[in-house]
gemmi code that builds the backbone of each chain (N, CA, C; Angstrom):
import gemmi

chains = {
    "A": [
        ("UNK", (-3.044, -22.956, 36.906), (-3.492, -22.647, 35.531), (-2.733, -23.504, 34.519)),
        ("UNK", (-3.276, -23.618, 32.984), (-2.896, -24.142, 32.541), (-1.446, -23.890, 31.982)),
        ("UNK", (-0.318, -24.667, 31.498), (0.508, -24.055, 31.048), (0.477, -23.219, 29.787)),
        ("UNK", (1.124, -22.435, 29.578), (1.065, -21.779, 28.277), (1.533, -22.253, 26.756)),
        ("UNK", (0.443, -21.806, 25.831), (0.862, -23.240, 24.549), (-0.070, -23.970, 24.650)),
        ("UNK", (-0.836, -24.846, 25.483), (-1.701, -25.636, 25.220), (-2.920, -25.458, 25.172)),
        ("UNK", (-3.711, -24.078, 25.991), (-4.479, -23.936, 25.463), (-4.971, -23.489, 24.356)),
        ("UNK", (-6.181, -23.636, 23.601), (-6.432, -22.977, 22.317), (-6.939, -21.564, 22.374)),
        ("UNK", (-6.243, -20.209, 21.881), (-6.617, -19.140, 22.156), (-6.859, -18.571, 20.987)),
        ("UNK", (-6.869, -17.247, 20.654), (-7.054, -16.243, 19.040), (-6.059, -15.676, 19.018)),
        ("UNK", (-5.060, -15.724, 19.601), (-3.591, -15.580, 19.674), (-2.560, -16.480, 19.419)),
        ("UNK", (-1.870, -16.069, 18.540), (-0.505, -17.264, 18.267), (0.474, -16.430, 18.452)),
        ("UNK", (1.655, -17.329, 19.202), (2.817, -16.486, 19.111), (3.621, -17.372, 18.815)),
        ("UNK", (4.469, -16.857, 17.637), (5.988, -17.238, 17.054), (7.041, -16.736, 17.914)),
        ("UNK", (7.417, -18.028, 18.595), (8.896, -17.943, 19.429), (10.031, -17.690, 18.133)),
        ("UNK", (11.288, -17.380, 18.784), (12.251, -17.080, 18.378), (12.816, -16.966, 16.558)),
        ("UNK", (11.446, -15.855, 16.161), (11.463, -16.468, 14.518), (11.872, -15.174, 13.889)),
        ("UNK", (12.371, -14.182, 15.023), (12.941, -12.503, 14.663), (14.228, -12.198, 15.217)),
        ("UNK", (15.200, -11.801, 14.541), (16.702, -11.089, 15.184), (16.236, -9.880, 16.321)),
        ("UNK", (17.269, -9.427, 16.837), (16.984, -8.175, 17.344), (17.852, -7.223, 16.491)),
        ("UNK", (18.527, -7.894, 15.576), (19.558, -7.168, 14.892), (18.185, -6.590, 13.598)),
        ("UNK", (17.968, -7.535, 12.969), (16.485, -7.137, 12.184), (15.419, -6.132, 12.604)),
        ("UNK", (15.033, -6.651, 13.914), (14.422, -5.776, 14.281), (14.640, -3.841, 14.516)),
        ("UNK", (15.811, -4.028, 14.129), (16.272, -2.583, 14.786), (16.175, -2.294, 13.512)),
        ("UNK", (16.636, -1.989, 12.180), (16.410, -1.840, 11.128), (14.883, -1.827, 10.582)),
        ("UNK", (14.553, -0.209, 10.249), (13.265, 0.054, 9.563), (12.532, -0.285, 8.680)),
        ("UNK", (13.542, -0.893, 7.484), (13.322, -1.428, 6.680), (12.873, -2.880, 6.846)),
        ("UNK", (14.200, -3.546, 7.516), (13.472, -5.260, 7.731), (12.292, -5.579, 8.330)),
        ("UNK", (12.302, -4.490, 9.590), (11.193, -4.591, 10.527), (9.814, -4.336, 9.239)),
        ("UNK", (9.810, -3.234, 8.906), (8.404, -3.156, 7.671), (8.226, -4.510, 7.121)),
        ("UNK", (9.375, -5.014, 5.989), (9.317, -6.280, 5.569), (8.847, -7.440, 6.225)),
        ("UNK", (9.439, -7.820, 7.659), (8.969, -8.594, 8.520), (7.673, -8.646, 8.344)),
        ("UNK", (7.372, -7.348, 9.204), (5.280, -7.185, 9.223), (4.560, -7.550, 8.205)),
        ("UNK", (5.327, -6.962, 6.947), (4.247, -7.447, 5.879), (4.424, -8.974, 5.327)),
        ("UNK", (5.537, -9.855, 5.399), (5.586, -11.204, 5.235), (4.351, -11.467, 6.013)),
        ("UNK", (4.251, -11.192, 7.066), (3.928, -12.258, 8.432), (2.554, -11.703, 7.905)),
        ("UNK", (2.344, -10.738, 7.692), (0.627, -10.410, 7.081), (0.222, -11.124, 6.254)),
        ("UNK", (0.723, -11.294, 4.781), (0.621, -11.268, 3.534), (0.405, -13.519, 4.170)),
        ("UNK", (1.217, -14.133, 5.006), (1.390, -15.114, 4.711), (0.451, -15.549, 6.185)),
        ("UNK", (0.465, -15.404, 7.596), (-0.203, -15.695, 7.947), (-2.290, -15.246, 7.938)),
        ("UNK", (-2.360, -14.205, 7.380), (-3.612, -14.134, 6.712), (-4.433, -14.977, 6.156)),
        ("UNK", (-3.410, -16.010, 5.530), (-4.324, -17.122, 4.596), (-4.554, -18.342, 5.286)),
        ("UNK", (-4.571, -17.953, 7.223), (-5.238, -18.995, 7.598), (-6.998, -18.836, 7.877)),
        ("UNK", (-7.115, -17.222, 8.044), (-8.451, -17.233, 8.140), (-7.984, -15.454, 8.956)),
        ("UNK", (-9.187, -15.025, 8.983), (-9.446, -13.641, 9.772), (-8.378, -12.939, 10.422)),
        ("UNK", (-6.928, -12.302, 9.941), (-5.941, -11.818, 10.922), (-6.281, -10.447, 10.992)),
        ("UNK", (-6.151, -9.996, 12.724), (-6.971, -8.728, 12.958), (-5.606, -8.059, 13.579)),
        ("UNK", (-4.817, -8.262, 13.738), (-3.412, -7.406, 14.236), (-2.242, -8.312, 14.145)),
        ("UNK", (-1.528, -7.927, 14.028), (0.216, -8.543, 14.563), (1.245, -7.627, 15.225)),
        ("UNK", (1.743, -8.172, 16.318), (2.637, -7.203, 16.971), (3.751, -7.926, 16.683)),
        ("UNK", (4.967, -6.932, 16.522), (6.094, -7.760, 16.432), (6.736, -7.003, 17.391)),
        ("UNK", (7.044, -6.850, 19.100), (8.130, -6.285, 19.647), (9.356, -6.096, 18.983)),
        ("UNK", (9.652, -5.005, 19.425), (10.929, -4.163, 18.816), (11.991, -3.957, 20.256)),
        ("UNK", (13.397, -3.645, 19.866), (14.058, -3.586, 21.000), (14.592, -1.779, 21.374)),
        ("UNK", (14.209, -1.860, 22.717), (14.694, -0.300, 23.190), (15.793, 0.249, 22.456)),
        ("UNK", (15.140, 1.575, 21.605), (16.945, 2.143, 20.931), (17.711, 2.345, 22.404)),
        ("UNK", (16.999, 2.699, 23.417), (18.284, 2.905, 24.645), (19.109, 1.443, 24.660)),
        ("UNK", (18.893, 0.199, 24.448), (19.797, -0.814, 24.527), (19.003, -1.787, 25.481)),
        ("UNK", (18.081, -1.038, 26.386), (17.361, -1.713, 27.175), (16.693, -2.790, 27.276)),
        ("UNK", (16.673, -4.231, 27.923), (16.153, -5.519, 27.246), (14.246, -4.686, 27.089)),
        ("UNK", (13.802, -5.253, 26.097), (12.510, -5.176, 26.202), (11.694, -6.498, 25.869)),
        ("UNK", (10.753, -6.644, 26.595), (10.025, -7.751, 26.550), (9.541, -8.180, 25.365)),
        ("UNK", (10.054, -9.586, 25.035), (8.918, -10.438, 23.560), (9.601, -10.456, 22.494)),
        ("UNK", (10.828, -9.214, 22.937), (12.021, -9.083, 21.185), (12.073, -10.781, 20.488)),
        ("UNK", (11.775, -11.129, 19.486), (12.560, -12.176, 19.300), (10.816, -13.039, 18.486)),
        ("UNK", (9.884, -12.520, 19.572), (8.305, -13.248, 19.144), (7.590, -12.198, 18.250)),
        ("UNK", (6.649, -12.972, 17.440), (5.956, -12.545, 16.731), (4.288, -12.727, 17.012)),
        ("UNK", (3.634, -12.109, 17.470), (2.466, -12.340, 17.732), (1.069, -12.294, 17.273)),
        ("UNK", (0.435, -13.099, 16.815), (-0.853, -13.126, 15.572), (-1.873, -13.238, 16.079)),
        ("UNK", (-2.946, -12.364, 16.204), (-4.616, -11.979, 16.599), (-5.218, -12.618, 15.631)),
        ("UNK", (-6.348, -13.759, 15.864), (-6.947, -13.911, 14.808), (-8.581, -13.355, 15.290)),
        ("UNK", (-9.511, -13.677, 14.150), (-11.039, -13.028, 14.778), (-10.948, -14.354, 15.546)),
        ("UNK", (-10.645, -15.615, 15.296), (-11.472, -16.629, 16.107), (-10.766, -17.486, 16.122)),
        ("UNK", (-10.458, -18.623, 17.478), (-9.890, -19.582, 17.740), (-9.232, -20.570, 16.355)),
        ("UNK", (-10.733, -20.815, 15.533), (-10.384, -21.898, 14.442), (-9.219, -21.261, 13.949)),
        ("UNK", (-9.179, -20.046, 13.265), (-8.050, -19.354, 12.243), (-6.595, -19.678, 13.128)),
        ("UNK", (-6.628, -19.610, 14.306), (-5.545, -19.511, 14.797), (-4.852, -21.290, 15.296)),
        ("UNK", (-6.516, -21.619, 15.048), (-5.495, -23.207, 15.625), (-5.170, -23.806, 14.144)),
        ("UNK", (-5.867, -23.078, 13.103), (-5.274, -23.649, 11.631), (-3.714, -23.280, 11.169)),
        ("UNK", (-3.389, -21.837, 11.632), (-2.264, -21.547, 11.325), (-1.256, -21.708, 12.134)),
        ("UNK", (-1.546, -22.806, 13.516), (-0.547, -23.192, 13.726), (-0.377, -24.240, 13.634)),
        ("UNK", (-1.144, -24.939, 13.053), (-0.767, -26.077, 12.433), (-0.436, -25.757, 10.942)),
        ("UNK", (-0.105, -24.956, 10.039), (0.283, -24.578, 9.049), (1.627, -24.008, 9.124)),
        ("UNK", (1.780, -23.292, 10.150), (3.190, -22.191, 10.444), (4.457, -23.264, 11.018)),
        ("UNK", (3.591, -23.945, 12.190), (4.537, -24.559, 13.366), (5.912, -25.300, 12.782)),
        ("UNK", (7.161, -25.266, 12.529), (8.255, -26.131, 12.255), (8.487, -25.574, 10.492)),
        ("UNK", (7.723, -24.437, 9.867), (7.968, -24.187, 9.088), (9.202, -22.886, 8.965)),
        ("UNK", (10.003, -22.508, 8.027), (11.300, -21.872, 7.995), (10.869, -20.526, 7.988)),
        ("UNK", (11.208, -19.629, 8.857), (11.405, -17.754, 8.438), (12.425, -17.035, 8.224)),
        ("UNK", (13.259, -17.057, 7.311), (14.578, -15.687, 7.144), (15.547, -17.753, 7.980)),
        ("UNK", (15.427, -18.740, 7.736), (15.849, -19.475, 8.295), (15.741, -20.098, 9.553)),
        ("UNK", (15.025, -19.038, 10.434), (14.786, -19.581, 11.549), (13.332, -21.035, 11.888)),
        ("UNK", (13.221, -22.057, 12.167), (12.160, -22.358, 12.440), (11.189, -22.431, 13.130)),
        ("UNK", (10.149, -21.958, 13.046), (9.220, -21.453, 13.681), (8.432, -22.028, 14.284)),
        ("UNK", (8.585, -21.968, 15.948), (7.651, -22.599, 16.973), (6.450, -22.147, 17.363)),
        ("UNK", (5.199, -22.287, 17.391), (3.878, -21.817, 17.231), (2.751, -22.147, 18.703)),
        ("UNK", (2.735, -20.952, 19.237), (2.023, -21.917, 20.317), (1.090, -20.749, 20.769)),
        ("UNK", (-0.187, -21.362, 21.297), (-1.072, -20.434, 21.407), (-0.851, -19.612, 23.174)),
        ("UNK", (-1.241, -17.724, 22.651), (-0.400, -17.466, 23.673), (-2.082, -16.626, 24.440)),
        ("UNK", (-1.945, -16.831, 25.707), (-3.055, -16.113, 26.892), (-3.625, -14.943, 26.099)),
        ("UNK", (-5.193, -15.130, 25.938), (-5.745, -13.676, 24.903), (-5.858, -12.340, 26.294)),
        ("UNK", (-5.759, -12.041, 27.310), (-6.256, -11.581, 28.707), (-4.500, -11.215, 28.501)),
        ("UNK", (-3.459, -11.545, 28.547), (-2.177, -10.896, 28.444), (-1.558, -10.499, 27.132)),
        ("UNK", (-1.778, -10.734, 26.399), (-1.808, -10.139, 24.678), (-2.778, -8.607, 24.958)),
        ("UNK", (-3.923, -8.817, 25.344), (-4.499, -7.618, 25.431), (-4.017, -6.692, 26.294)),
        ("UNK", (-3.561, -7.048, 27.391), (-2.757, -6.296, 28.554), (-1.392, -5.707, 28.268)),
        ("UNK", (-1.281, -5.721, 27.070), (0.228, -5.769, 25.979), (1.627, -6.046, 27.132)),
        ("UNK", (1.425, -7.754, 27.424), (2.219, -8.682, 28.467), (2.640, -9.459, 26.893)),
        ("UNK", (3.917, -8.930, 26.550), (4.864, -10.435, 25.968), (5.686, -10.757, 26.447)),
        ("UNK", (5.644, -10.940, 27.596), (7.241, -11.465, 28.169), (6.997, -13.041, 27.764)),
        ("UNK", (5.561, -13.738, 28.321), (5.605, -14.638, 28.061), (6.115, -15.821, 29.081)),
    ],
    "B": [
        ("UNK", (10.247, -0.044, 1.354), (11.039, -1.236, 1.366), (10.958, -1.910, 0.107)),
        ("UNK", (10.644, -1.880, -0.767), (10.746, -2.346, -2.582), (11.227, -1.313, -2.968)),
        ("UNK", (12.504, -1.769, -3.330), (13.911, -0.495, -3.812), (13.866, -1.210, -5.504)),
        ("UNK", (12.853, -1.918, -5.785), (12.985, -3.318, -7.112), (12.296, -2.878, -8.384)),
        ("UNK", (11.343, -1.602, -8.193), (10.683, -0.767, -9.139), (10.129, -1.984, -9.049)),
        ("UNK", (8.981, -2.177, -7.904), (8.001, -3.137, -8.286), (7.534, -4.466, -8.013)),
        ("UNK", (9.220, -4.563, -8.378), (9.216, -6.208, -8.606), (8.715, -6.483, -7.190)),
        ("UNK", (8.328, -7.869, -7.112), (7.663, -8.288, -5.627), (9.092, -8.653, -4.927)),
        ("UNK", (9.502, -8.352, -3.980), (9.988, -8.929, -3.002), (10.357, -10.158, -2.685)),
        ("UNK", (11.149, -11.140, -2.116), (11.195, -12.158, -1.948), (10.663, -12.485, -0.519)),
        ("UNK", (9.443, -13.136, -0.253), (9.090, -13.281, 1.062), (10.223, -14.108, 2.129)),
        ("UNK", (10.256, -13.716, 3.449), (11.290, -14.629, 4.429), (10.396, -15.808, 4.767)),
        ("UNK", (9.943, -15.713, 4.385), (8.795, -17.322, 4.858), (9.427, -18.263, 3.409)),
        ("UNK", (9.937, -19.617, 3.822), (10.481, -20.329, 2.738), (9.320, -21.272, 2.494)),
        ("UNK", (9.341, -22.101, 1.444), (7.986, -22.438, 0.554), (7.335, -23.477, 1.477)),
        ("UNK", (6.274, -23.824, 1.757), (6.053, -24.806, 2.589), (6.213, -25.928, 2.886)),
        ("UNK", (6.841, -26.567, 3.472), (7.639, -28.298, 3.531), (6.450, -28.810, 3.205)),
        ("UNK", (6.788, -30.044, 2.153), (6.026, -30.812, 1.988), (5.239, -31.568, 2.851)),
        ("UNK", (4.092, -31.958, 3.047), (3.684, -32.382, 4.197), (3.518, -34.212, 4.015)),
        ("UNK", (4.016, -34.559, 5.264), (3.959, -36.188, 5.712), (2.863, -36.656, 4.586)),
        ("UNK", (3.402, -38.200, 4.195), (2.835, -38.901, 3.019), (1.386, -38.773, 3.944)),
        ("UNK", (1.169, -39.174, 5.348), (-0.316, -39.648, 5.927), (-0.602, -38.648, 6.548)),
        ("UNK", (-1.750, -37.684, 6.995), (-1.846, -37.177, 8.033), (-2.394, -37.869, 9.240)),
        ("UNK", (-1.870, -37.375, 10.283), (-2.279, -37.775, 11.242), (-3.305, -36.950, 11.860)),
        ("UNK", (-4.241, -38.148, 12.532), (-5.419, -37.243, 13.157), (-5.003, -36.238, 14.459)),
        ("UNK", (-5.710, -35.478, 14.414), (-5.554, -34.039, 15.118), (-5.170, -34.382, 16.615)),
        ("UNK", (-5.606, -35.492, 17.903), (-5.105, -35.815, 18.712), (-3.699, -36.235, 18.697)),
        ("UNK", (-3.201, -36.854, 17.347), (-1.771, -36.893, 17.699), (-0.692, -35.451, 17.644)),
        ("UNK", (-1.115, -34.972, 16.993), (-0.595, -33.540, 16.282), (0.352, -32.752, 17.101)),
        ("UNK", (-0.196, -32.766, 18.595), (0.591, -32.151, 19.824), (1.655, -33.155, 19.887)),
        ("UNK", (1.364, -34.603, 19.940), (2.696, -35.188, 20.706), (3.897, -35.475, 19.336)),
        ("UNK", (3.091, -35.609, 17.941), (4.470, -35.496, 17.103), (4.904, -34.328, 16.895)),
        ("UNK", (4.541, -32.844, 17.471), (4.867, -31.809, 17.561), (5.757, -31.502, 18.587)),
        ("UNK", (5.852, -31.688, 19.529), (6.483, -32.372, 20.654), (7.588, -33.383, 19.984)),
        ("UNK", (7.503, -34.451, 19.910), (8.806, -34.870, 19.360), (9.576, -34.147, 18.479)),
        ("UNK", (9.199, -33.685, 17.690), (9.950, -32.803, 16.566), (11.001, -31.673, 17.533)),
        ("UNK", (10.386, -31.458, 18.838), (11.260, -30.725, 19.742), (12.338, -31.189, 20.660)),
        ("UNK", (12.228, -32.849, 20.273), (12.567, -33.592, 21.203), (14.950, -33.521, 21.042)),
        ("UNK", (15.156, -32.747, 21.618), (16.708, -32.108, 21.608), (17.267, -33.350, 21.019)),
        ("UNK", (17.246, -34.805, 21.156), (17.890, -35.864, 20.600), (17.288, -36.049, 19.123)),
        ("UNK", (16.228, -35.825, 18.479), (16.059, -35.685, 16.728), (16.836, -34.111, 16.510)),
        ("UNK", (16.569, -33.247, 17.516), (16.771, -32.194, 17.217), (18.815, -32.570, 16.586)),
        ("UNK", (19.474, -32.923, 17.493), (20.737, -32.853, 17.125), (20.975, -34.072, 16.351)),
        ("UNK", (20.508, -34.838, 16.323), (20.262, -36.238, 14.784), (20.033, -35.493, 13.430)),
        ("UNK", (19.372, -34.489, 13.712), (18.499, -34.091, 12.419), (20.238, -33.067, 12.063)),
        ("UNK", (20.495, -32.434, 12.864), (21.641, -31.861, 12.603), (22.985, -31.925, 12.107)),
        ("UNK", (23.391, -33.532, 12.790), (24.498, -33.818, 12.151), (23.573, -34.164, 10.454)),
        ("UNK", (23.062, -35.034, 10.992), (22.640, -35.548, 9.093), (22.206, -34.226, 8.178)),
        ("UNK", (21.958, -33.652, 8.772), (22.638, -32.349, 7.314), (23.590, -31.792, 7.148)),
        ("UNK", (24.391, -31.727, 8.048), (25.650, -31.936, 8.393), (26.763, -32.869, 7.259)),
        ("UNK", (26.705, -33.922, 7.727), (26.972, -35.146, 6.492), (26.349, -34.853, 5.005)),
        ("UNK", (24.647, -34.497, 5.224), (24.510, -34.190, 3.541), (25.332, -33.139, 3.188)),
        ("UNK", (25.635, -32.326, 3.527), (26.593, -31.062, 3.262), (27.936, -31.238, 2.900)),
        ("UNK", (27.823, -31.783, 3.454), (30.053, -32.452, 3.694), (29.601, -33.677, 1.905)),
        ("UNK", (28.979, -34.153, 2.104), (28.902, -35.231, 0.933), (28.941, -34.362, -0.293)),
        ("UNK", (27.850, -33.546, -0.313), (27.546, -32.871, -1.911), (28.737, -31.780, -2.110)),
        ("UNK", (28.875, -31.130, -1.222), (30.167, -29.953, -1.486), (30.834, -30.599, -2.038)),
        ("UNK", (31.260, -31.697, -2.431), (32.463, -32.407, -2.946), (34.072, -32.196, -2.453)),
        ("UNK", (33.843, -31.624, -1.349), (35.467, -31.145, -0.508), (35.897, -32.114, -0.393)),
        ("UNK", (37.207, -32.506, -0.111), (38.708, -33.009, 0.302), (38.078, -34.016, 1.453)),
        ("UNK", (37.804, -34.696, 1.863), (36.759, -35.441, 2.677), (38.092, -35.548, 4.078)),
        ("UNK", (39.218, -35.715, 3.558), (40.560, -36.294, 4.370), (41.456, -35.435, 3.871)),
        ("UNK", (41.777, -34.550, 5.260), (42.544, -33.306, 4.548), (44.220, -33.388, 5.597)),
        ("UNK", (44.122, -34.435, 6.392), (45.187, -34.616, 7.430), (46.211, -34.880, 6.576)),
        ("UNK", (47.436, -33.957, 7.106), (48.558, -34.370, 6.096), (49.388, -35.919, 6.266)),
        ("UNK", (50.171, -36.069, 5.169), (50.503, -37.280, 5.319), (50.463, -38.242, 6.141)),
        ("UNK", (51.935, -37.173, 6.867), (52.421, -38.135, 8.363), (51.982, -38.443, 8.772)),
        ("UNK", (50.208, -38.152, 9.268), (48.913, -37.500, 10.532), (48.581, -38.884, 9.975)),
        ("UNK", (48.420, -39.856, 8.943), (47.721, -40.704, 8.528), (47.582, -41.931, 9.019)),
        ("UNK", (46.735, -42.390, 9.304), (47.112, -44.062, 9.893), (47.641, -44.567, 8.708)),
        ("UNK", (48.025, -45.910, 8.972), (48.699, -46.962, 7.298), (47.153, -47.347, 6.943)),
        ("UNK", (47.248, -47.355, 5.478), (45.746, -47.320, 4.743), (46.092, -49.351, 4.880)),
        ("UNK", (44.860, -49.782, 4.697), (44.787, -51.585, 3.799), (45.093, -51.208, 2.498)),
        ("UNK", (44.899, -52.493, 2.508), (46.090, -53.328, 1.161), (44.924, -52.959, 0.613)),
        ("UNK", (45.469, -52.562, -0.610), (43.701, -51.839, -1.715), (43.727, -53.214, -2.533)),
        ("UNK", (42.749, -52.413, -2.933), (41.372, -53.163, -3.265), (41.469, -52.867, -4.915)),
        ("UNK", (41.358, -53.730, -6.125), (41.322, -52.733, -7.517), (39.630, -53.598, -7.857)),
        ("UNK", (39.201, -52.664, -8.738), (38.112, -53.418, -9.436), (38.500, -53.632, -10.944)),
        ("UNK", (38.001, -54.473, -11.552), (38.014, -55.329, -13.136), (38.821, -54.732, -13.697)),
        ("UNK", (38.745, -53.213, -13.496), (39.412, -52.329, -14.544), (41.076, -51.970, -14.115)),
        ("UNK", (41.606, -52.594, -12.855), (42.440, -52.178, -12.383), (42.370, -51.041, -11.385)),
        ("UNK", (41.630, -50.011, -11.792), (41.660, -48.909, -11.014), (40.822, -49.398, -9.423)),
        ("UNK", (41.881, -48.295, -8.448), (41.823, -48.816, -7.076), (40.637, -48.384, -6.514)),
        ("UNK", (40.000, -48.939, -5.822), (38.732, -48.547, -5.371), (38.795, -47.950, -3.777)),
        ("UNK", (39.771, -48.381, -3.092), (39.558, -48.060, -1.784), (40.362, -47.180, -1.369)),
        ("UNK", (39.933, -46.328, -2.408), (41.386, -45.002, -2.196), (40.811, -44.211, -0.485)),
        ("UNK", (41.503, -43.352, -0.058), (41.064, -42.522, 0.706), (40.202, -41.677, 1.145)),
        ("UNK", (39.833, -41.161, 0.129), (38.713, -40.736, -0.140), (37.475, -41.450, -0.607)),
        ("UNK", (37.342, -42.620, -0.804), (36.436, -43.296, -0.932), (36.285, -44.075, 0.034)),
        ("UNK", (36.915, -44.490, 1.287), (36.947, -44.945, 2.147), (36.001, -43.683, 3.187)),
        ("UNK", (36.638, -42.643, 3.315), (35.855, -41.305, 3.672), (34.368, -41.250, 3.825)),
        ("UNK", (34.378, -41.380, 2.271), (32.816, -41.265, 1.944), (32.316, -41.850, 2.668)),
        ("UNK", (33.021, -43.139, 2.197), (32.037, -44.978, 2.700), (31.522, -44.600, 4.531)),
        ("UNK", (32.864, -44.164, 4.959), (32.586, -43.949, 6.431), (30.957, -42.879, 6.319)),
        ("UNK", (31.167, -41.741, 6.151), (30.289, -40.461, 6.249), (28.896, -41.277, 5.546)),
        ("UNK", (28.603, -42.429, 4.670), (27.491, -42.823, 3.975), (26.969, -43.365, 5.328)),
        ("UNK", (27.683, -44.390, 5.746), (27.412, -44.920, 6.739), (26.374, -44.722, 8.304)),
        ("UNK", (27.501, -43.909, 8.681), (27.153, -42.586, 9.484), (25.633, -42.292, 8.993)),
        ("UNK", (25.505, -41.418, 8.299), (24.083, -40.790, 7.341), (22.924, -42.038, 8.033)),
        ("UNK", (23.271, -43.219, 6.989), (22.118, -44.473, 6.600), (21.643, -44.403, 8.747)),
        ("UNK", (22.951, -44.400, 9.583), (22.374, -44.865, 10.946), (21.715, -43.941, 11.373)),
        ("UNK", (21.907, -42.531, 10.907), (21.235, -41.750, 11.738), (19.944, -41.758, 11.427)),
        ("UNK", (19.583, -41.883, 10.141), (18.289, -41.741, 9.747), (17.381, -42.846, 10.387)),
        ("UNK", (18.087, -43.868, 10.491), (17.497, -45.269, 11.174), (17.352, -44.578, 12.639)),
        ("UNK", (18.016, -44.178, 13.241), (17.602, -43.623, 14.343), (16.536, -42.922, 14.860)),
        ("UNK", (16.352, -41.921, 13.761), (15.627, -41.232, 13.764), (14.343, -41.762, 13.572)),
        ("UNK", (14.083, -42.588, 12.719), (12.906, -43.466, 12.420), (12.492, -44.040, 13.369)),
        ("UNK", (13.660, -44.466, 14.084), (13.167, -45.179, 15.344), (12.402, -44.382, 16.452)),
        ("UNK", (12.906, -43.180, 16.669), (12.085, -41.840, 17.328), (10.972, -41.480, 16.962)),
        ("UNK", (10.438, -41.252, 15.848), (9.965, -41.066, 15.006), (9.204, -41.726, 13.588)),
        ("UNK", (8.277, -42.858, 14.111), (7.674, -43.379, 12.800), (7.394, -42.796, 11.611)),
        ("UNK", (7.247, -41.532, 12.297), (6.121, -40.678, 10.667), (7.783, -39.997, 9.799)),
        ("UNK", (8.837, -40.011, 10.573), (9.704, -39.431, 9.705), (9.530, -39.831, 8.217)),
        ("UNK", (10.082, -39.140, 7.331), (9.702, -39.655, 5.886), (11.523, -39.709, 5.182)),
        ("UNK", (11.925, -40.621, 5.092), (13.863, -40.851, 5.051), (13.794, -40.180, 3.356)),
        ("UNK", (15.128, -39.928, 3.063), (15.203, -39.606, 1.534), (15.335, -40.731, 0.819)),
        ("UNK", (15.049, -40.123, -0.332), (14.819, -41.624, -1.553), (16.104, -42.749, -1.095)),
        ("UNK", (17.380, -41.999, -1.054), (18.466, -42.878, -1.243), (18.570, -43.601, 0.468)),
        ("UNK", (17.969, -43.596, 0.888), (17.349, -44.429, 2.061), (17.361, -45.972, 1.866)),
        ("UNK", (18.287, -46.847, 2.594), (18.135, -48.175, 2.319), (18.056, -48.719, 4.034)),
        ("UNK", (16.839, -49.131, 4.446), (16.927, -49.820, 5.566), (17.998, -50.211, 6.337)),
        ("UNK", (18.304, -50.904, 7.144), (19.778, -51.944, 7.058), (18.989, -53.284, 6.808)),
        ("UNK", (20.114, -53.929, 6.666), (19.899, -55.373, 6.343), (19.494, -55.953, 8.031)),
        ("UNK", (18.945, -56.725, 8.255), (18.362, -57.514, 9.541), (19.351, -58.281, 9.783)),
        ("UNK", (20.192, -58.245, 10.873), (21.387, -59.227, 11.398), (20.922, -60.772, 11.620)),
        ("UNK", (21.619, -61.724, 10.762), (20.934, -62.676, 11.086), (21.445, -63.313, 12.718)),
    ],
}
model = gemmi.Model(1)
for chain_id, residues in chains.items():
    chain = gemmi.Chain(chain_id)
    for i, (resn, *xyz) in enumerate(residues, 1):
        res = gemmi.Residue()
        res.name, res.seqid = resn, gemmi.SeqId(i, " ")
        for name, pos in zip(("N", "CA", "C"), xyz):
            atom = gemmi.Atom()
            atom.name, atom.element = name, gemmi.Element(name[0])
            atom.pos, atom.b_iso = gemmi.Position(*pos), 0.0
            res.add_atom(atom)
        chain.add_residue(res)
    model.add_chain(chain)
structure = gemmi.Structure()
structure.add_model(model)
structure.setup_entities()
């Protein structure tokens, strides 16, 4: 199969563009979601975003760290990653690559 | 999460980098995307902000105490008397230096890089 990232899917996922320290916090985590709404939206049709969160038990959980963007349709998603990709979040820069729609739905972020 | 009565928030998404003077057509897009990952711009790109940082802070450039010092050259004065090749201007000169190659480097990796204004080629060795 192909590697992951190169094909074009309705899924984008932002590698390493979230703390886990952020994430644990209610507040940032809200903030997070709604940046990533408010800003990836204006590539075209965004129909969900998951942002994994990390086990309050301490437990690793899968995807902490990615941000993941549903669009209705391929175009929206291959626009916003060419809009997002190498651009700055909270400082981090953001790597953009389209992620398997068949394991996004299977709620698989390991990735 | 707006504790601001209102006020909007400051988004974590920072404003959008200006984009390359040319675009490039959509087949190249993956492989200068790909370079941009490439760990050798990656740590080029690093020191040289690095150096821009160290330059503008205006810090102590040479902070080794005396003794620690090599023997400086025989200075240098300009028209006015005053010495030009003090220590700290020697510093700089080094760290400018430094800067001008990396960016050349980088260019060299990288055609579409876009250098900052104060960007001067090098001169062509004859």
């Amino acid at each position: 199969p192909p590697a992951i990232g190169t094909t074009a899917t309705k899924v984008l996922c932002l590698t390493q563009v979230v703390t886990e320290d952020e994430l644990k916090d209610d507040e940032d985590y809200q903030d997070i979601l709604e940046d990533m709404k408010i800003e990836c939206g204006k590539f075209g049709s965004l129909v969900n975003v998951v942002i994994p969160r990390p086990n309050p038990t301490g437990e690793p959980a899968p995807g902490v760290g990615k941000v993941f963007l549903e669009y209705a349709d391929v175009e929206s998603a291959a626009k916003a990653r060419g809009g997002l990709n190498g651009r700055k979040f909270g400082g981090n820069q953001v790597v953009a690559i389209f992620y398997p729609e068949n394991k996004f739905n299977q709620g698989d972020y390991e990735g | 999460a707006d504790q601001n009565g209102g006020k909007k928030r400051k988004s974590r998404w920072a404003d959008d980098e200006p984009k390359p003077v040319f675009q490039l057509p959509d087949f190249m897009k993956d492989f200068t995307g790909g370079m941009d990952m490439d760990p050798e711009i990656q740590a080029l790109n690093a020191r040289l902000m690095e150096i821009s940082r160290i330059l503008q802070s205006g810090q102590q450039l040479d902070d080794r105490p005396e003794g620690a010092r090599s023997p400086s050259p025989d200075p240098i004065y300009d028209n006015m008397g005053t010495r030009i090749n003090t220590r700290e201007f020697r510093a700089r000169e080094r760290l400018n230096r430094e800067r001008q190659e990396i960016i050349s480097q980088i260019i060299k990796r990288n055609p579409a890089f876009k250098p900052p204004a104060d960007y001067r080629p090098p001169k062509l060795q004859k």
